[in-house]
N, C-alpha and C positions, 0 to 999 in steps of 0.2 A: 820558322816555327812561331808557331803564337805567344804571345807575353802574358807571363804567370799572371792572374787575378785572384785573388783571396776574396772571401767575402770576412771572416774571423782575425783580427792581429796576432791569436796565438797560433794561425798557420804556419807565417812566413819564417818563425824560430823553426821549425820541423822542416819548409820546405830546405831551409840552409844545410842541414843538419845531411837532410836527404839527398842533397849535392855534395858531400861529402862521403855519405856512405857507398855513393854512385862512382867519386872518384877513389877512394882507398880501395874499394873491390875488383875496379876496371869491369865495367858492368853498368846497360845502360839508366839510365834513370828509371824506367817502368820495369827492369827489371830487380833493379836495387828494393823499390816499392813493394813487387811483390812478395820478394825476399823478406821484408820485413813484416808482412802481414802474416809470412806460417809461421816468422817464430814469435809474434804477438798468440797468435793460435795454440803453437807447440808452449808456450810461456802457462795460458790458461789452460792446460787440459791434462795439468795431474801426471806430468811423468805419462802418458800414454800414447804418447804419439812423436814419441824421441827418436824410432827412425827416421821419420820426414826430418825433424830438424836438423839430424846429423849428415842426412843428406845434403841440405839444402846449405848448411853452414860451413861445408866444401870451400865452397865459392865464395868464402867473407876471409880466411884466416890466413890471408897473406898477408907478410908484412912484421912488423915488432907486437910487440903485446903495448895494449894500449894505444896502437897508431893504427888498429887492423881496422876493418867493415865492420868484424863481428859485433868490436867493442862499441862501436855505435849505437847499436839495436836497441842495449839496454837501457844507454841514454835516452834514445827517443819515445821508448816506451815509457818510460819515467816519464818524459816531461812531457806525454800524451795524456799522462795519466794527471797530471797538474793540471793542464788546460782543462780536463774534464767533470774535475773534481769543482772548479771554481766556474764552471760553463756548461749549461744542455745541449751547448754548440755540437755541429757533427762536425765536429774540427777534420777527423779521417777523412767525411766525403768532400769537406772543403778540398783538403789537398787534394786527392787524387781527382777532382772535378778541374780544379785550378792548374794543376802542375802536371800531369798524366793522359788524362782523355782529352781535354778541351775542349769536351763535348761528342767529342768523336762519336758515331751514332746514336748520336741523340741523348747522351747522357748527360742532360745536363736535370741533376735534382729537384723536387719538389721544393723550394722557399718553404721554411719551417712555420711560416706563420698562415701556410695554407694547409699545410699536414693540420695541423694544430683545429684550423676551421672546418677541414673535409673530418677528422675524426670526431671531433662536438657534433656533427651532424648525424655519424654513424652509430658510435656507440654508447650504448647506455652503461652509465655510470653508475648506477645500484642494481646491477644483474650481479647474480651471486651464484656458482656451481650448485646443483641443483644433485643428489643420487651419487656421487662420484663424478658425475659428467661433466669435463669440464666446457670454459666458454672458447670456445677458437676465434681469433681474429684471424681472418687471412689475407695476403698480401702477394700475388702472384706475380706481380715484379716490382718487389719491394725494395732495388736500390742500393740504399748503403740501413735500410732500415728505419727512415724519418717517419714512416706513417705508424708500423708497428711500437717506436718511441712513442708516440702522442698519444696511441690506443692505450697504453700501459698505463700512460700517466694521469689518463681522465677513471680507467677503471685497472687496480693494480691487480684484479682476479682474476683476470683475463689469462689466457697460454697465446703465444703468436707463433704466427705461422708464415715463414718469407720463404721466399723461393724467388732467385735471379738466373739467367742463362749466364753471367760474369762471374767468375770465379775469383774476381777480386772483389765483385762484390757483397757475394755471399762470404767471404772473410770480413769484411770491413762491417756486416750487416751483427752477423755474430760476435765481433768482438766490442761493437756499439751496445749490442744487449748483454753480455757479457759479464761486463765492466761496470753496467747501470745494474745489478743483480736481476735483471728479467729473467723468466721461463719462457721457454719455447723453443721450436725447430727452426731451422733454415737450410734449404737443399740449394744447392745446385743443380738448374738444370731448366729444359726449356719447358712452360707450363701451359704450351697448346699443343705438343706431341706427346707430352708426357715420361720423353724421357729425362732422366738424372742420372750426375754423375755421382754426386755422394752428399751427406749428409750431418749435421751437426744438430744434436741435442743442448741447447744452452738452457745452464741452470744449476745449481750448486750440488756439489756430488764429493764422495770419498775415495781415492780411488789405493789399495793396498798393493804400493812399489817394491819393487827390492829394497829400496831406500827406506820406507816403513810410510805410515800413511799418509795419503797428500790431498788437498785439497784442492778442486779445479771447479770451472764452469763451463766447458767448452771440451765435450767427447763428439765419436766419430758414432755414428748408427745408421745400420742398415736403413736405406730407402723406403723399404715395404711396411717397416715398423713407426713409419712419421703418419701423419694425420693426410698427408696430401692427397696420397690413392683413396683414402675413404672421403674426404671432401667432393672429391670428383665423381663418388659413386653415388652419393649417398646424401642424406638431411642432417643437417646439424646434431640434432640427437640421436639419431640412429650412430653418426659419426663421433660420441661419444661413448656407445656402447663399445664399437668394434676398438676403438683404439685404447681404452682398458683391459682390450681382453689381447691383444696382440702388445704392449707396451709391458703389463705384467712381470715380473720377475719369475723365471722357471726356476725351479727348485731343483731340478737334474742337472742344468747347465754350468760347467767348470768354470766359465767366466764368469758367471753371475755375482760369487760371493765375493769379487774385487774391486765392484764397483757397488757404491750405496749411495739410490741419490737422495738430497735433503731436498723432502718436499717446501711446497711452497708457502706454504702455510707455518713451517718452522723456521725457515731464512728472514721471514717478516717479522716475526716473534722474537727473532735474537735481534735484528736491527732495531725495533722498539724496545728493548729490554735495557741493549749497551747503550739509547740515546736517554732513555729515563734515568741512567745512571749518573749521565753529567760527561757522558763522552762521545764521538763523533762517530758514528753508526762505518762498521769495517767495509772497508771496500773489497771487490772481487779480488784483487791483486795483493792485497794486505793477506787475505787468506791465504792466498797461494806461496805470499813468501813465509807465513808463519803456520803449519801445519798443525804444531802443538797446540797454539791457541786456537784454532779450529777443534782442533779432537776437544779440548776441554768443554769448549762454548756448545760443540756440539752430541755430549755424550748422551748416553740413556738413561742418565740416574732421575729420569726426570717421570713417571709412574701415570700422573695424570696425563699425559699428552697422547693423545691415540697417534695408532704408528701408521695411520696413514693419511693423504693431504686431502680433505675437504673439496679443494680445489682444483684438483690434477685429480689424472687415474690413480686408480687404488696401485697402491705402492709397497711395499713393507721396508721396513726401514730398516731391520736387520735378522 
């Protein structure tokens, strides 16, 4: 077997970590990995997608409490979530490039410092939503998410659009934008036949649990309702029409009233609001452990703020 290379130092803490939650489970190493990538998923997504994790968390809860796999996960999400906070590193694509594929067909990542040059070159950076329409970046085998990072980060009004035929990498893609508070899709699935297996909405949402309400960034949606079928059909603007009008909130639908997402134009307004105040703008994960101060930060008593995002499809907020 080939020998782990890191390009990041805060890899080789996680690869460790990863070798252990490989041996507490008895489960191989790419399996422990992806183990951990649906309950980083099932972690951001609101209480909604708690049967996958309880499936999947089967296979971690041998053992004592505190010596188990499961008890792992939430350390390493933690200390993912430290690396990332103090780094733009793609610390996830580090490992799983370094210690999981090694390459293996061909996946070996874009160098960050070329995403960074290929995006300066592509996107403009005072394009602004124009009608409701928003701006699409797309990225049709985007990886672990490097080039849709850079798009975000040169223009933040952007929505992005990935799509990988790797199912770890469409987890690792999503919980890279996730975690960074981006909006946008990412499918899985192959993006010259056109089929897909499924689909994630990433983007700051409410979602009303048995538990009472929660906050997440990382929901499940139908395939037909992402941007990708109509990019494929269709012009940029036209592909802004259709996808406001199939994205929309139905007013008939029973699932509708449990999920409310916060456009994007109000997630940006509470980060500039709490860093004006002399404090450290909340991270995706800080939400999701603190609901109450989400519902506060995020209520309606707020009269001037139109209820829908400038920058995304027309949305209603509640």
């Amino acid at each position: 077997m080939a020998k782990e290379q890191f390009c990041y130092p805060a890899t080789q803490p996680l690869f460790k970590q990863l070798e252990q939650l490989s041996q507490r489970s008895g489960v191989s190493r790419a399996a422990a990995f992806e183990d951990w990538l649906t309950a980083m998923v099932c972690a951001l997504a609101a209480e909604t997608k708690e049967g996958e994790y309880l499936a999947m968390v089967e296979r971690h809860k041998a053992g004592k409490a505190g010596r188990r796999g499961v008890d792992l996960m939430g350390q390493m999400f933690g200390q993912l979530v430290s690396a990332m906070t103090e780094s733009d590193a793609d610390i996830l694509g580090d490992l799983f490039q370094g210690s999981i594929t090694y390459g293996e067909a061909g996946q070996y990542f874009t160098p960050e410092y070329v995403t960074k040059l290929l995006a300066l070159m592509s996107i403009d950076p005072d394009a602004r939503p124009e009608n409701g329409k928003p701006i699409l970046v797309s990225d049709p085998c985007c990886g672990t998410g490097r080039m849709l990072l850079e798009a975000s980060n040169i223009n933040p009004h952007v929505e992005l659009v990935g799509q990988d035929i790797d199912v770890r990498c469409t987890k690792i893609t999503a919980i890279n934008l996730g975690l960074r508070g981006r909006y946008g899709w990412v499918l899985c699935g192959n993006s010259l036949s056109g089929e897909t297996k499924f689909a994630y909405r990433v983007g700051a949402f409410f979602h009303g649990s048995p538990n009472g309400r929660r906050r997440g960034v990382i929901r499940d949606v139908p395939p037909e309702q992402t941007p990708v079928p109509v990019l494929a059909a269709r012009t940029r603007s036209q592909a802004g029409d259709l996808l406001a009008e199939t994205t929309a909130e139905d007013p008939n639908s029973q699932a509708a009233p449990t999920i409310i997402e916060v456009p994007q134009w109000l997630a940006q307004l509470e980060a500039r609001l709490t860093l004006r105040e002399g404090h450290d703008a909340p991270s995706s994960l800080d939400a999701v452990r603190s609901p109450e101060a989400s519902r506060e930060s995020a209520s309606s008593d707020q009269p001037d703020l139109p209820a829908t995002d400038p920058g995304s499809p027309q949305r209603r907020l509640f």
